[in-house]
N, C-alpha and C positions, 0 to 999 in steps of 0.2 A: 467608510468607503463602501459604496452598492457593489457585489458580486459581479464578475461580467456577465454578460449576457450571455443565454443558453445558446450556440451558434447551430446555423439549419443545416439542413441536410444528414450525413449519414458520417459525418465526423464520429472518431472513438469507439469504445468499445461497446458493445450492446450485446445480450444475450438473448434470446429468443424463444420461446415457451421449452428451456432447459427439462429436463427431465432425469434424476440418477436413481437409478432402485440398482441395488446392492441382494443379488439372490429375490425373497419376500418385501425385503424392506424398501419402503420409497423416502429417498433420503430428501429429493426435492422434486416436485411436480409441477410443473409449466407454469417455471421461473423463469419473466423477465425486467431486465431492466436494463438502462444504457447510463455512459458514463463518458461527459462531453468533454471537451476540451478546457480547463481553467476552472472544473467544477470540483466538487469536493462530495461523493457518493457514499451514504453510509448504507452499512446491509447489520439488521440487529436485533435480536428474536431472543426469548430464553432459552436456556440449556437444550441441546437436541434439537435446535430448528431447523437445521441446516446449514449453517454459515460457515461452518468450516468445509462442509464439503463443496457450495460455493464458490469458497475461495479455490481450494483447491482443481475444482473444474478450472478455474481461470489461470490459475497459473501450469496446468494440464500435467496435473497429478492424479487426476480422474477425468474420465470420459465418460460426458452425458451417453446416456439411452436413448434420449430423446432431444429432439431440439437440435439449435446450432448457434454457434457465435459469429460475430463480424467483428471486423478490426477497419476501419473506415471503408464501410459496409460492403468490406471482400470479406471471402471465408475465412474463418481463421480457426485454425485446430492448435492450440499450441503447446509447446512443446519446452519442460521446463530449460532447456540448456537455450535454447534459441530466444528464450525471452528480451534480454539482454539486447541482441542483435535488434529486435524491431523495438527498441526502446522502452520497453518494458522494466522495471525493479520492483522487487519485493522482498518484504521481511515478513518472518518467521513468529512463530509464538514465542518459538526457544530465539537466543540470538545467536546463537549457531556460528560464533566466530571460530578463528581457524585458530588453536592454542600455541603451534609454533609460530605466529607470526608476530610482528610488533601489531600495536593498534593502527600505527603508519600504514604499516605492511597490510591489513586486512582491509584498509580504505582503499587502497590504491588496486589491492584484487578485485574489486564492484567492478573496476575499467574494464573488465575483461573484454569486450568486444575489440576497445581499444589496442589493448594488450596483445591481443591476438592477429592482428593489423602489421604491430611492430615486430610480428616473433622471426622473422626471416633476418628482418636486420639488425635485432638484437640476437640472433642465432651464430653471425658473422662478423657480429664485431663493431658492425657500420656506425657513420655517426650518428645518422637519423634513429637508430633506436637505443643511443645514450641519453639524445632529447626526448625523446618520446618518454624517455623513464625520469627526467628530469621534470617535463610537464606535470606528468598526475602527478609524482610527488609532492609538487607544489600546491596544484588542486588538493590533494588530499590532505594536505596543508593549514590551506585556506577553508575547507568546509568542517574541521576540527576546530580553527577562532570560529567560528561561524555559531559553531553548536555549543560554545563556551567547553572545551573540553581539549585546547592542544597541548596541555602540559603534560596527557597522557600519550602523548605522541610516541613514546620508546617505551612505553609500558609492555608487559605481559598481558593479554585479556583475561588471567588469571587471577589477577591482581587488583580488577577493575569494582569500584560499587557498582551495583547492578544496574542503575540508573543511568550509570557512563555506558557501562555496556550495552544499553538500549540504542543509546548516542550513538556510539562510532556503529552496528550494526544499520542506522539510521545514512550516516554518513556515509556508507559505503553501498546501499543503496544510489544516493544523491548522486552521487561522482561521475555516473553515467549518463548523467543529465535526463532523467526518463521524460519522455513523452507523458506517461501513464505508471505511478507508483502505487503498490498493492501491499496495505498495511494490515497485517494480521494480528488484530490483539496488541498492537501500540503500547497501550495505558497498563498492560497487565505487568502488577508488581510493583508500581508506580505508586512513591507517595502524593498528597493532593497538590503541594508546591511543584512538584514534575510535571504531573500531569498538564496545568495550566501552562505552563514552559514548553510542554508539547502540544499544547491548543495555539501556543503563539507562532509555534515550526510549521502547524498543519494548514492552521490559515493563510500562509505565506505562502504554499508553493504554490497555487495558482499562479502565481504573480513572478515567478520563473522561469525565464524564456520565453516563447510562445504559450504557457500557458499548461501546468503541467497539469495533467488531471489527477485525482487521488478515488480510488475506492479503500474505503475505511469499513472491516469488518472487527466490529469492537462490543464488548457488552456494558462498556462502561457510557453510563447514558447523560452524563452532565459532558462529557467530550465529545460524544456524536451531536449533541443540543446543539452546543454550542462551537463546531467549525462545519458542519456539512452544511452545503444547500439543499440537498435531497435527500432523503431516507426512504429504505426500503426495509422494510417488516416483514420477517419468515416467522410461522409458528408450523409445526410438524411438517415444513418441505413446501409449505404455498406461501407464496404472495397475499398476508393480508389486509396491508394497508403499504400507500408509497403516496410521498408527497413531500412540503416543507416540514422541517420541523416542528411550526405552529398545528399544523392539519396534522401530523403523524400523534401529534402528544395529546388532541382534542378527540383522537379517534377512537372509540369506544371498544373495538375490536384489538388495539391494543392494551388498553387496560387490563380485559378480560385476559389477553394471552399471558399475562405478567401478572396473575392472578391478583388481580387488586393495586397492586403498588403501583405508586403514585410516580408519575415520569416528571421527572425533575425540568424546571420550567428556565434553565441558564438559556444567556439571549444564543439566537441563530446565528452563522455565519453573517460574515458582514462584508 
């Protein structure tokens, strides 16, 4: 199946000649790129190129120097508690699940926007927010068969192989249905059977509602190959190459930056 079409106008996220210098250091320097509706955006550079701090601007746990962002091409500063609210989800390097919770319990906290919708009527008792905690439950449910992983449902996160626990942090992303999900280091820890099992979760959410979007900031380069449609190349803070996967991996500019190694040639997005 062809990707969908790149759609026009000033839809999704875009950043705009970014800038973060850290005191001396310039962590990245007029960085841009955008991230459309039903695309799938890799950002992916060797060690110290900037990607985490990247991400981090976007999820606005740091604030450019320079530059600015748009969110369907209004301003957007954001701010990590509010994410949530304008559709936004994101995971972690670490999975960062909550230890007293069941793995139920930690899916169904992604809803928070939700949650927070019903806290009056679940604060008094009402019925509407017995349903409302009966709904996600159910969603969070349903996106546990999803991700082949409900029999961990009343588990401890304590308890979990780390590969589950990739899952239900994945899941509990999902639940909120994002518009725009921001995956940090996905693959990391990942045996190569996972991985592919998560090239199969990533290529799918395009195809999610209206069309989720994904920025994927990853170092594992047979996963970015093979589910983004675009990629974008940081080596010490710049933009050095962006394009398909075929033009990113033919670019001579990354070669160099990856001193030599050879970019694994798994097919593109489909």
């Amino acid at each position: 199946m062809s990707p969908p079409a790149t759609p026009a106008g000033d839809t999704g996220l875009a950043l705009h000649h970014v800038g973060v210098r850290f005191g001396g250091l310039v962590a990245l320097d007029d960085v841009s790129l955008r991230v459309p509706p039903g695309r799938v955006v890799g950002v992916i550079g060797p060690n110290g190129a900037g990607k985490t701090t990247l991400f981090n601007v976007v999820c606005g746990f740091v604030r450019p120097t320079d530059g600015s962002l748009t969110l369907d091409g209004r301003p957007f500063r954001p701010q990590p508690h509010r994410l949530t609210g304008l559709g936004i989800a994101r995971t972690l390097q670490g999975v960062g699940l909550f230890g007293g919770l069941t793995v139920l319990e930690n899916v169904v906290a992604g809803a928070s926007h939700a949650a927070r919708a019903g806290f009056a009527t679940a604060l008094f008792g009402l019925p509407s927010g017995d349903r409302d905690e009966r709904r996600l439950r159910a969603q969070a449910r349903d996106l546990l068969t999803e991700l082949g992983i409900d029999r961990y449902a009343d588990a401890a996160p304590t308890t979990l192989p780390y590969a589950v626990s990739k899952r239900v942090a994945l899941a509990r992303a999902l639940i909120a249905r994002p518009r725009l999900l921001l995956l940090d280091e996905p693959a990391g820890g990942l045996g190569a059977d996972d991985v592919d099992e998560l090239a199969d979760l990533v290529r799918s959410l395009p195809q999610r509602g209206d069309g989720c979007a994904v920025l994927l900031v990853e170092h594992h380069m047979d996963l970015v190959m093979a589910v983004c449609h675009e990629l974008v190349v940081l080596d010490f803070g710049k933009v050095i190459a962006a394009g398909t996967p075929d033009q990113v991996r033919d670019d001579p500019l990354v070669t160099e930056a990856y001193l030599g190694a050879d970019v694994p040639t798994a097919g593109s997005a489909s």
